[in-house]
SEBA-301521 format. One record per residue (C-alpha): residue number from 1; x, y, z. Coordinates in steps of 0.5 Angstrom, whole numbers, plus 500, padded with zeros to 3 digits. Layout:
N
<r><nr>NUM</nr><east>X</east><north>Y</north><up>Z</up></r>
...
//
This chain:
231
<r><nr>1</nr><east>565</east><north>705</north><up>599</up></r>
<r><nr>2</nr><east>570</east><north>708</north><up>594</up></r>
<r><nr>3</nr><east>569</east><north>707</north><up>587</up></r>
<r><nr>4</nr><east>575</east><north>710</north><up>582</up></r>
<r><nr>5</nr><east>573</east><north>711</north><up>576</up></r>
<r><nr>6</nr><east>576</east><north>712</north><up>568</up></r>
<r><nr>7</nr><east>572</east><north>716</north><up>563</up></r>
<r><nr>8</nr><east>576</east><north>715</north><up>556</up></r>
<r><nr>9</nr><east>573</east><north>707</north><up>552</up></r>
<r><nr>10</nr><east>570</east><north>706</north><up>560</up></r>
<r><nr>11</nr><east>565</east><north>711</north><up>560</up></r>
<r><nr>12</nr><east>565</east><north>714</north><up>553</up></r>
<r><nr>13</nr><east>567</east><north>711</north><up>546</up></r>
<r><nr>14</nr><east>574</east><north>716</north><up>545</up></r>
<r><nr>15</nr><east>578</east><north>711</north><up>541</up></r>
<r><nr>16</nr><east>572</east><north>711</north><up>536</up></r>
<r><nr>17</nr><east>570</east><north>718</north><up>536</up></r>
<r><nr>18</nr><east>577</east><north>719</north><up>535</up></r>
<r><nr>19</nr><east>578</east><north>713</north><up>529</up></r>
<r><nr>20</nr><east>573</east><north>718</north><up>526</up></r>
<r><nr>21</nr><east>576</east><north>724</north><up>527</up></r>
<r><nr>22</nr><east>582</east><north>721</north><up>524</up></r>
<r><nr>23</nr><east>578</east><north>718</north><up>518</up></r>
<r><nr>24</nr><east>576</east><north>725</north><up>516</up></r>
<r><nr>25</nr><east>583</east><north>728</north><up>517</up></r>
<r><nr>26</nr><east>586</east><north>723</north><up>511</up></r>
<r><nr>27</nr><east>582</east><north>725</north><up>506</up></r>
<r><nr>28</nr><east>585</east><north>732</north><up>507</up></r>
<r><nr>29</nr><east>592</east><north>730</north><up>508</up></r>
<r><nr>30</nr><east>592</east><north>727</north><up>501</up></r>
<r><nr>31</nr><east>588</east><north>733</north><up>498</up></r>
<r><nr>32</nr><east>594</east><north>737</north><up>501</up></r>
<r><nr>33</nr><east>599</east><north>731</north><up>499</up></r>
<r><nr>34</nr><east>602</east><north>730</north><up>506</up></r>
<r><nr>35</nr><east>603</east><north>722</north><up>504</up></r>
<r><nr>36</nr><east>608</east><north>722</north><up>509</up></r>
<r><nr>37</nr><east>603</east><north>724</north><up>515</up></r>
<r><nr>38</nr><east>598</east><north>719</north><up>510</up></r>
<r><nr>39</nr><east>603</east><north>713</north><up>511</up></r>
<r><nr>40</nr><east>605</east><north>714</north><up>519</up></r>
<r><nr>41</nr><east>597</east><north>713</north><up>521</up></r>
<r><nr>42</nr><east>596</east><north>707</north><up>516</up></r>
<r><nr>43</nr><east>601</east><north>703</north><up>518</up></r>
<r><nr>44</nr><east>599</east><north>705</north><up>526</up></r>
<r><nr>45</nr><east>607</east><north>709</north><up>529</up></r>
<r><nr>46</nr><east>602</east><north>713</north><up>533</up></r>
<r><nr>47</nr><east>602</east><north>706</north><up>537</up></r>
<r><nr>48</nr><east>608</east><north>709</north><up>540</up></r>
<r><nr>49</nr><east>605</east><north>715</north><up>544</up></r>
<r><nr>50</nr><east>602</east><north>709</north><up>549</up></r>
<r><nr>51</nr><east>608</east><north>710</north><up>553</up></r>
<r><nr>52</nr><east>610</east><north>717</north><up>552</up></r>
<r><nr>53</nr><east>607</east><north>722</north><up>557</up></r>
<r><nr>54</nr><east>605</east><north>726</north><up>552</up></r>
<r><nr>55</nr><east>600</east><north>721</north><up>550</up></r>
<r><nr>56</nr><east>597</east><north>722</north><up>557</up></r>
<r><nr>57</nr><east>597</east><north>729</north><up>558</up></r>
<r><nr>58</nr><east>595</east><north>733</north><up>552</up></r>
<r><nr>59</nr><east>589</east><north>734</north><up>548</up></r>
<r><nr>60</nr><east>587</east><north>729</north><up>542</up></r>
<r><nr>61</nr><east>587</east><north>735</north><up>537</up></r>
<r><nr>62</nr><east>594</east><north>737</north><up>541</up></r>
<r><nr>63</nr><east>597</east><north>730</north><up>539</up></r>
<r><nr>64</nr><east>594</east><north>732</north><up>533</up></r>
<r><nr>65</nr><east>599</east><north>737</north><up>532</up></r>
<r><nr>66</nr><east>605</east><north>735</north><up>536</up></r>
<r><nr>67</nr><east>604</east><north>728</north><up>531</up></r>
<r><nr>68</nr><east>605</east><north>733</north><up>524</up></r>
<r><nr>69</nr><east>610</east><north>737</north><up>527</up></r>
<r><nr>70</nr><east>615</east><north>731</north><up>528</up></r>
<r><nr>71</nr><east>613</east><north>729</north><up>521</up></r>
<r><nr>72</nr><east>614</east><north>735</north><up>517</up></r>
<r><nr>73</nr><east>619</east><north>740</north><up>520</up></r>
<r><nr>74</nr><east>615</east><north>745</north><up>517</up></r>
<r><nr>75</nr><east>608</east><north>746</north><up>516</up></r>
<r><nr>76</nr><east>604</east><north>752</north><up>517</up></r>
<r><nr>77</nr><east>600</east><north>755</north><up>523</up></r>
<r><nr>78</nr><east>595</east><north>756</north><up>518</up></r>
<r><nr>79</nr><east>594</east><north>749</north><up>516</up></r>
<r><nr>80</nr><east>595</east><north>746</north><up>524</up></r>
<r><nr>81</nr><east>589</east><north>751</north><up>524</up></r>
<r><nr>82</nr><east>585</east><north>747</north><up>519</up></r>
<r><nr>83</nr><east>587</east><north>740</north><up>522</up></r>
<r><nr>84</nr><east>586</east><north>741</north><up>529</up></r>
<r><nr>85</nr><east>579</east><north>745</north><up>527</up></r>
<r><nr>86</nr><east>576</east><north>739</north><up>524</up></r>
<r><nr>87</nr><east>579</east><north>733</north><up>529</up></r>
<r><nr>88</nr><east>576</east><north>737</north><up>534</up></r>
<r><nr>89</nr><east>569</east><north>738</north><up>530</up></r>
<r><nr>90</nr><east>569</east><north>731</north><up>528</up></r>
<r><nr>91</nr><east>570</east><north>727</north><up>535</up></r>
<r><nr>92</nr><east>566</east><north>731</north><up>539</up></r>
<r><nr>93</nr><east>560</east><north>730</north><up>534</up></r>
<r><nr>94</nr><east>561</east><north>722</north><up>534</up></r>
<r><nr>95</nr><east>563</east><north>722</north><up>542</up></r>
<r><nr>96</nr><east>558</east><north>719</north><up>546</up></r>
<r><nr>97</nr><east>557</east><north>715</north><up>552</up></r>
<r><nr>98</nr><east>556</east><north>708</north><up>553</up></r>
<r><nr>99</nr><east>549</east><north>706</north><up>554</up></r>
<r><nr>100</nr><east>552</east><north>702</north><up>560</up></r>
<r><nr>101</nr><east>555</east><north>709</north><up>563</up></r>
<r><nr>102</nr><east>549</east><north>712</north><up>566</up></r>
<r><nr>103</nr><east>546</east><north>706</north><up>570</up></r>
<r><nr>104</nr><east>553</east><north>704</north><up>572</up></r>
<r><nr>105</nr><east>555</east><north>710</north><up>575</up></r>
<r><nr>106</nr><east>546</east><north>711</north><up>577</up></r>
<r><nr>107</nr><east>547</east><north>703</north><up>580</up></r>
<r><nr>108</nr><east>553</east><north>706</north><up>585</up></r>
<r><nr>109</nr><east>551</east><north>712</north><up>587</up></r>
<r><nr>110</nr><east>544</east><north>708</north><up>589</up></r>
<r><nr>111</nr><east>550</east><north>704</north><up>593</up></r>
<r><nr>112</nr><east>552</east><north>710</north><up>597</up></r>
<r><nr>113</nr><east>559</east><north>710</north><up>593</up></r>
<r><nr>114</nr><east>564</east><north>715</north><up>593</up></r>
<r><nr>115</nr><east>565</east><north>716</north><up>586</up></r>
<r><nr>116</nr><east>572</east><north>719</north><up>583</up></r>
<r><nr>117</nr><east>574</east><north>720</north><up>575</up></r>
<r><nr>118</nr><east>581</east><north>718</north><up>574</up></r>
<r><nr>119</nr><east>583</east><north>720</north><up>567</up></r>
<r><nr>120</nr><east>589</east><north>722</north><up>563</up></r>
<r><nr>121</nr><east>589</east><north>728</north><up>558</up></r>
<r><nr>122</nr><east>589</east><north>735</north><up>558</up></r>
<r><nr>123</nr><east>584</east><north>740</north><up>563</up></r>
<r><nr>124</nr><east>581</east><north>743</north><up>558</up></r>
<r><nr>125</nr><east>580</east><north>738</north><up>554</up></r>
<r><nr>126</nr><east>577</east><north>732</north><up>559</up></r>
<r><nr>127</nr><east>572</east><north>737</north><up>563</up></r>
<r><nr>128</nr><east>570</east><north>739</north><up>556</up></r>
<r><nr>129</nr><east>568</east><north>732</north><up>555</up></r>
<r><nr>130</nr><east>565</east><north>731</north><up>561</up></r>
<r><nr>131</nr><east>561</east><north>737</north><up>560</up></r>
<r><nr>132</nr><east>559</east><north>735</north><up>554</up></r>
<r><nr>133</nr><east>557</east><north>728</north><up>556</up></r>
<r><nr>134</nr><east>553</east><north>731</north><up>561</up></r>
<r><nr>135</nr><east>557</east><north>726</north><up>567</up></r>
<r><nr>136</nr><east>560</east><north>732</north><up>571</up></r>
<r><nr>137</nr><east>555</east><north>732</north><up>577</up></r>
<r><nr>138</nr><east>556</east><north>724</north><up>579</up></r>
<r><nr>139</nr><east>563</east><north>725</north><up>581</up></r>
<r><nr>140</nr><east>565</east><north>728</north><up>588</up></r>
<r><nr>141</nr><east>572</east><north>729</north><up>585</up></r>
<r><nr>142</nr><east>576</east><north>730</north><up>579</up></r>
<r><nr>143</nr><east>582</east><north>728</north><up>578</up></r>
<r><nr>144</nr><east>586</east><north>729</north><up>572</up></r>
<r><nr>145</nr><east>593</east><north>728</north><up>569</up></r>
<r><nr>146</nr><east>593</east><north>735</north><up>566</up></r>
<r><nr>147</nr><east>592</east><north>739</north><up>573</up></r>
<r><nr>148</nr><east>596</east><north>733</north><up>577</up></r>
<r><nr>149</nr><east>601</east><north>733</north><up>573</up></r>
<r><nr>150</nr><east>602</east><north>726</north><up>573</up></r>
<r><nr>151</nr><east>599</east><north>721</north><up>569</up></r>
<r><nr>152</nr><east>596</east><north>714</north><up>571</up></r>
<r><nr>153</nr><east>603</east><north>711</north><up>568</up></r>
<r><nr>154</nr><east>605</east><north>713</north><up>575</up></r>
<r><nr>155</nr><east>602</east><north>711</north><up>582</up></r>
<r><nr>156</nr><east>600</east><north>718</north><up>584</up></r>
<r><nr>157</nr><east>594</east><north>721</north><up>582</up></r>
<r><nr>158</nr><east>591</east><north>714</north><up>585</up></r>
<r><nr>159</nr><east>594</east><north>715</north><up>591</up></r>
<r><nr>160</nr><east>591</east><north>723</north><up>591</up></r>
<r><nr>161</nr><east>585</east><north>719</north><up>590</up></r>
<r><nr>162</nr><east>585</east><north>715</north><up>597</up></r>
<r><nr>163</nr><east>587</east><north>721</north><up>600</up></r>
<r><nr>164</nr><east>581</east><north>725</north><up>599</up></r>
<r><nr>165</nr><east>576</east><north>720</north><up>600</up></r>
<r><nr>166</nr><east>581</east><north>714</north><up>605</up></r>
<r><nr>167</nr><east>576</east><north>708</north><up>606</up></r>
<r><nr>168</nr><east>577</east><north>701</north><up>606</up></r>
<r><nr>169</nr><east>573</east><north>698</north><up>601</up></r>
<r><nr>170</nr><east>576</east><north>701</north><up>593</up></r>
<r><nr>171</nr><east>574</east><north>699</north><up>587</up></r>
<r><nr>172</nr><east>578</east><north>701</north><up>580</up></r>
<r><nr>173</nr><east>574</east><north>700</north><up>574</up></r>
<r><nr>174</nr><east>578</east><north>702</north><up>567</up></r>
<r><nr>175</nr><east>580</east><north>699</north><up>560</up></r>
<r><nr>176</nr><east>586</east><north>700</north><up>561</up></r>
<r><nr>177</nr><east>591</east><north>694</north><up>565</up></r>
<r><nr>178</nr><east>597</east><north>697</north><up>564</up></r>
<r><nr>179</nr><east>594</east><north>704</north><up>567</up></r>
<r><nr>180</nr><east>588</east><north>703</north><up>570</up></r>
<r><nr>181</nr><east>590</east><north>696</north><up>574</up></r>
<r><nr>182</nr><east>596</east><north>697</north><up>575</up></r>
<r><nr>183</nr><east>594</east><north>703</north><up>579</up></r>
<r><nr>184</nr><east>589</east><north>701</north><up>582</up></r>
<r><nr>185</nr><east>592</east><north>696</north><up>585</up></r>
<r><nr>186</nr><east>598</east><north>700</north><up>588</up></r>
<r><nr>187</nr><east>593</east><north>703</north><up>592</up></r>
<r><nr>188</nr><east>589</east><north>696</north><up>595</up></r>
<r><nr>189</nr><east>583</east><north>697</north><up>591</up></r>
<r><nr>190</nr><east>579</east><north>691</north><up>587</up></r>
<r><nr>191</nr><east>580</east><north>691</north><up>581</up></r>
<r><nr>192</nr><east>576</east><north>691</north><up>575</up></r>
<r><nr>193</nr><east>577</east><north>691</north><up>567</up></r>
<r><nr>194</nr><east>572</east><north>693</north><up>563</up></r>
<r><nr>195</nr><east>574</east><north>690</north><up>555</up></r>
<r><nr>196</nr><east>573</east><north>696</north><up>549</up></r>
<r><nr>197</nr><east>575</east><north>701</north><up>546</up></r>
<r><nr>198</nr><east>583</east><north>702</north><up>544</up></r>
<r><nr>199</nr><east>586</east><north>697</north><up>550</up></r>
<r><nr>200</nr><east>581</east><north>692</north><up>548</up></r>
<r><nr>201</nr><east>584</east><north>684</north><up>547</up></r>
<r><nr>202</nr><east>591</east><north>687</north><up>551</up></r>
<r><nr>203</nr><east>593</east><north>681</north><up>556</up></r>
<r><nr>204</nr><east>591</east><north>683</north><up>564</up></r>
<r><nr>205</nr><east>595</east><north>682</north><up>568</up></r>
<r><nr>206</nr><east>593</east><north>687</north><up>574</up></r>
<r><nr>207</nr><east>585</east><north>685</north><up>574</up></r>
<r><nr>208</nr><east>581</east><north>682</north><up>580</up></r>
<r><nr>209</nr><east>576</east><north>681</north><up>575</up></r>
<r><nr>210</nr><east>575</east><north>682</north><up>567</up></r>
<r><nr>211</nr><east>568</east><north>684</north><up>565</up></r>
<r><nr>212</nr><east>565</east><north>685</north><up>558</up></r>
<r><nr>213</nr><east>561</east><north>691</north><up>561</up></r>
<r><nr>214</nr><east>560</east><north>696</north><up>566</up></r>
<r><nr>215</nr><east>553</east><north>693</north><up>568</up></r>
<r><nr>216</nr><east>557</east><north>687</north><up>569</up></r>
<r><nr>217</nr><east>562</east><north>691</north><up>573</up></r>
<r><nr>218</nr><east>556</east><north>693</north><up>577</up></r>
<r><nr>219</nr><east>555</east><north>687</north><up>579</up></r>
<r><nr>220</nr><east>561</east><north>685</north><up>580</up></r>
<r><nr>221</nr><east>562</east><north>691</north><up>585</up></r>
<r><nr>222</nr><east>555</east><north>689</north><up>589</up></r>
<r><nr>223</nr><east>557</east><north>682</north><up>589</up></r>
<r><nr>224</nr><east>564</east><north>684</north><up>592</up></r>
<r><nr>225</nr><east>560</east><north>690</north><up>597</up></r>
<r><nr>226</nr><east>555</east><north>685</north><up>600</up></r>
<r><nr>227</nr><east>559</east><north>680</north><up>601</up></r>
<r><nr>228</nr><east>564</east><north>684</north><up>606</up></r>
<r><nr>229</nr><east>558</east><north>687</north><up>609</up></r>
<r><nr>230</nr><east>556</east><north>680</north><up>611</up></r>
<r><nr>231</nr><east>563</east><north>679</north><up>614</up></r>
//
């Protein structure tokens, strides 16, 4: 059995901790007058990044600054250093994992699965989550966008992971249906939505299965696995 896996509002709040970063960053923008970057996150342009392949593959602080960069043609060094300091300083002091991770990713290894992360973002940033989190050791294979150079908008990074580890029982879970279902069902898996996080609330149309958290796709998965065991 194989298990893929997404890190980002699946296992861990990125899109809180990265709400909190934001929040901090503000007050500093209106301190320093920068009311145009102010309006761009108040009424929600980063929206448009969703799509991009930047979104995919870049470090939040690097998002950060690419964001700046667009909205002011000129802007110090100085003061991007400023602001990517205190986004990533404020994110990974809110980042943590769900309470459901750990017996999640506990319950399949207690399965026999193989278990594979699939996440987009940068090297350096993504493994410094993991190592952070604490979760590194659980995975028998990291697959990240920033080192494939490929992001889970496209069917590769999925394919990669079939390859490593080939099986006829797969299984995606993620947060994302337009990435993580999507993908997933590129390659045959079963398909499982966990709903929260930034994609919370998105209509699903590549899910096997909608579930509200990753115990209940726990269940999910052994229901799914003892049932092709008695076949």
């Amino acid at each position: 059995m194989l298990v893929l896996v997404d890190l980002d509002d699946t296992l861990c709040n990125t899109w809180e901790a990265g709400r909190y970063s934001v929040l901090r960053l503000i007050p500093y923008l209106l301190r320093r007058r920068k009311f145009r970057a102010f309006f761009y996150i108040l009424t929600a342009r980063y929206r448009e990044l969703e799509q991009s392949r930047e979104f995919h593959t870049l470090d939040f602080d690097k998002l950060v600054e690419r964001v700046m960069s667009k909205v002011y043609a000129k802007i110090s060094p100085d003061e991007l250093d400023d602001i990517t300091e205190l986004v990533d300083r404020v994110f990974f002091s809110n980042l943590k994992l769900y309470p459901d991770a750990i017996p999640f990713l506990r319950g399949l290894k207690a399965m026999g699965a193989r278990l594979v992360l699939i996440t987009d973002s940068s090297t350096k940033w993504q493994r410094k989550k993991l190592e952070y989190l604490g979760i590194k050791d659980y995975f028998d294979a990291l697959i990240i966008s920033g080192e494939t150079g490929h992001s889970k908008l496209e069917p590769h990074n999925f394919r990669l992971a079939r390859r490593l580890f080939p099986d006829d029982e797969v299984y995606m879970v993620g947060d994302r249906d337009d990435t993580d279902m999507r993908g997933g069902r590129e390659i045959g898996a079963t398909t499982i939505l966990v709903q929260r996080g930034y994609f919370r609330g998105r209509l699903a149309k590549h899910a096997d299965y909608v579930v509200k958290d990753l115990i209940e796709a726990l269940e999910v998965i052994r229901r799914e696995h003892e049932k092709r065991a008695e076949a």
